[in-house]
N, C-alpha and C positions, 0 to 999 in steps of 0.2 A: 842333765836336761834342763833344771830350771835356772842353774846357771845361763843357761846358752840365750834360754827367754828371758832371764831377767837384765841380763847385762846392756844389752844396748838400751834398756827403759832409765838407766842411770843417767841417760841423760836428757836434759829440756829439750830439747831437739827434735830427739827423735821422737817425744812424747807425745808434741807438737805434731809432728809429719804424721803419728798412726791418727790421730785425731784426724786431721786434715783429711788423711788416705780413704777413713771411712766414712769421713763424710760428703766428701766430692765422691764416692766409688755410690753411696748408696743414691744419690741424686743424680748422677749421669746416668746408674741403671734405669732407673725409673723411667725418664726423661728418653732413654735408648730404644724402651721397646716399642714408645711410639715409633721410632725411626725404624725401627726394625720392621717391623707390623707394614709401615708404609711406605718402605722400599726408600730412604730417605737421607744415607751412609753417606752419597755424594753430598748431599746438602750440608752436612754436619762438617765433616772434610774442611770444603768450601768457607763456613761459615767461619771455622775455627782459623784457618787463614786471612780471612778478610778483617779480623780484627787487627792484622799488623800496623793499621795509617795510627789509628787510635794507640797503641802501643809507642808508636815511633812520637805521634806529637803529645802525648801525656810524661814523655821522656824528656823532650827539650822541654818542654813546656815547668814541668813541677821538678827538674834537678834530680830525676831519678827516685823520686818519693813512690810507693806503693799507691798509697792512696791516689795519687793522680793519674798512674798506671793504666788502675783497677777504674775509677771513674770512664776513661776517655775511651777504655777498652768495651766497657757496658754500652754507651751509647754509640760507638762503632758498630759495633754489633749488632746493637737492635737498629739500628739504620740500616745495616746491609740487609739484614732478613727485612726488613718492609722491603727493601728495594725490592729483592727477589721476589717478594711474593707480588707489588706491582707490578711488575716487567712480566709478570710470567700469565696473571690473571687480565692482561688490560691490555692484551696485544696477542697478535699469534705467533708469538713465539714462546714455545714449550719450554717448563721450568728446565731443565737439563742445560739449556742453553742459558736460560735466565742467571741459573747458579754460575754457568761457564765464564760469563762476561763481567757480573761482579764479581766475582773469585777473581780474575785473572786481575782486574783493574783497580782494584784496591790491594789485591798481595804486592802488586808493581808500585804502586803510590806507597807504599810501607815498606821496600825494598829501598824506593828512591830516597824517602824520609829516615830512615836506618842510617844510610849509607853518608850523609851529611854528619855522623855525630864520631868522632874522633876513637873514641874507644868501643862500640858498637860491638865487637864480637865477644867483647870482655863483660861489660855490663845487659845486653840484651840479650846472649844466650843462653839465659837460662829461661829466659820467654817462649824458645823456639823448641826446649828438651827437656822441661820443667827444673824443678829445684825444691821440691816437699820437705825436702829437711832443710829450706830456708824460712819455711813459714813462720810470720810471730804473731804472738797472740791480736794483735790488730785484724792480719790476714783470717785468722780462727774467726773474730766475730762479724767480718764480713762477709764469708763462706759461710758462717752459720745463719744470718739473717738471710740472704739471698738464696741458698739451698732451701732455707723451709718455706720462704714466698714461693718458690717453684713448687715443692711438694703441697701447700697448701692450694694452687689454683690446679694440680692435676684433682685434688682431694676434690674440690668445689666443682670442677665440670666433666669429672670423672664416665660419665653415663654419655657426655655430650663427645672428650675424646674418642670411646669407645667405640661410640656409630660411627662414630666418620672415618674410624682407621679399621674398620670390617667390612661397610657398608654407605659409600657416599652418596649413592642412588636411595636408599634407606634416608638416610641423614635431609639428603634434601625433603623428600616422602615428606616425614616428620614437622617440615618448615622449622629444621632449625636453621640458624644463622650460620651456613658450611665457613660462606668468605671468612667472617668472623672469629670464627672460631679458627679458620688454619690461621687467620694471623698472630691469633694469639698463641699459638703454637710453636711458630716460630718466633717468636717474641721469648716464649719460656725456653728452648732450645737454643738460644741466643744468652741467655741467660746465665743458660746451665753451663755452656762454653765458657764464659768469663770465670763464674766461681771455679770451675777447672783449671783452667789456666797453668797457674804456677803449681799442682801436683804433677801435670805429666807435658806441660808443652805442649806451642801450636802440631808439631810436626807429630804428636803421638796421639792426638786428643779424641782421634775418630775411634780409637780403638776403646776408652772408657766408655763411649756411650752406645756400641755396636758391641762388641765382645763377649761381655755378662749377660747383656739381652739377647742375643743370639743362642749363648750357652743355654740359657731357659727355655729359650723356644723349643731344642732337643728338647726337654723332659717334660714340657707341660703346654697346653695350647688355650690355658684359661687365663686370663688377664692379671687378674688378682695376686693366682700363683706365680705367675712367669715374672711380675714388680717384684717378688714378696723374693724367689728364688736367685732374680739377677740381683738384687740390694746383697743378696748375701754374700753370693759369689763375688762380686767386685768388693765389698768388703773385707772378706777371704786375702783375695789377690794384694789390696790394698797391705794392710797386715805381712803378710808373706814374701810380698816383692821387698815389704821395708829391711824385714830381718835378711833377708836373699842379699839387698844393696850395703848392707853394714855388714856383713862376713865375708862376703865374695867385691867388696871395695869397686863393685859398678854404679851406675850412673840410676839413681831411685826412680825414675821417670819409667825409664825402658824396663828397670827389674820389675814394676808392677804390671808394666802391658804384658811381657813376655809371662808372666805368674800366671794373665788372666789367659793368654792366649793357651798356655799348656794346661789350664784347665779346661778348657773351650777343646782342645784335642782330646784327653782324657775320654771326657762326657761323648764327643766323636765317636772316639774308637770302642767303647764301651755300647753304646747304642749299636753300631756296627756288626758288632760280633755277636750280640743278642739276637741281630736282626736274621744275621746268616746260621746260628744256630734253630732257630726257630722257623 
């Protein structure tokens, strides 16, 4: 048995990716069960696509370099979520539709900007299904700066998230800043997309930030616990999907969504059966 654990730790790589795994799995949870809490799965989805214009021109633009990636993917992003949350607060058209029309019109402008660059399915696929055992220590400290800037502004308005993803008639009550504060919301959820990014890809990314906080929502319905349970659980997943992708030679991306999702049934079917015995 600790052969089986310790062998794939032999290499930089994969030491790399559990790092990565746990520390994107602990800041997407967190970041998740607002989304959960506020019915907010499409938005995440959405967002996590709208980053492709910023992927496709930090690709022509910096020769493929990470860093420029990561830069043009950040501010794609946090442009799209303002957009969305203008269009949806400064008009009568309801956000659902707001996410509709940025999602579709930026995933198209990053399909059209993709589709210009010659090797495109070779170099930019692992954008779209991640690639965690590609990460290098660069990628580590800018996941680690930007994850804890997320964690540090949920820490800092902690009380302020809370009301307004329980109680938004409360929240206004209160005279706190609602606008304000969802934009910064989506702003940190915007955020949290990018540092994710290259562990699980656009096309899997709704699942890190929905999955684990959902899981928690079964076993607990206090805020505190449900951060403290989903950071584990996708952590958990994180971990386990890596060892699952280096023995069973699948794609790391899917073997941690898939990890988190069968733990996500698990905690289902267990509550289930409790429920009907009881």
């Amino acid at each position: 048995m600790m052969d089986v654990i310790l062998a794939p730790l032999q290499y930089a790589f994969m030491v790399r990716g559990m790092v990565a795994a746990v520390l994107v799995g602990v800041v997407c949870a967190v970041v998740g069960t607002y989304i959960v809490l506020r019915g907010m799965a499409f938005f995440g989805d959405a967002l996590a696509h709208a980053i492709l214009p910023g992927i496709a021109v930090g690709y022509l633009l910096g020769d493929g370099r990470r860093g420029s990636l990561f830069w043009w993917a950040l501010v794609t992003a946090i442009l799209s979520s303002l957009g969305i949350g203008a269009i949806s607060r400064n008009t009568k058209i309801k956000e659902d539709t707001a996410i509709g029309i940025i999602f579709a019109g930026t995933f198209a402008l990053g399909v059209a900007l993709i589709s210009t660059v010659r090797s495109y399915s070779v170099d930019l696929a692992h954008f779209l299904f991640g690639n965690v055992l590609g990460v290098q220590a660069d990628d580590l400290w800018r996941m680690g700066f930007f994850g804890g800037l997320v964690l540090l502004t949920i820490w800092a308005f902690y009380k302020e998230f809370m009301v307004l993803s329980f109680d938004p008639i409360l929240a206004a009550t209160l005279r706190l800043p609602v606008r304000l504060l969802d934009f910064l919301l989506l702003v940190v959820i915007a955020v949290t997309i990018v540092v994710a990014l290259q562990t699980v890809g656009v096309a899997l990314m709704v699942a890190m930030l929905v999955t684990p906080a959902a899981t928690a929502y079964l076993l607990t319905h206090r805020l505190a616990v449900m951060m403290a349970l989903a950071a584990a659980l996708a952590s958990l997943a994180g971990v386990v999907g890596l060892y699952a992708s280096y023995y069973l030679s699948i794609a790391s991306g899917s073997a941690i969504v898939l990890t988190s999702t069968a733990i996500f049934g698990l905690v289902w079917g267990a509550r289930s059966l409790l429920w009907v015995r009881d």
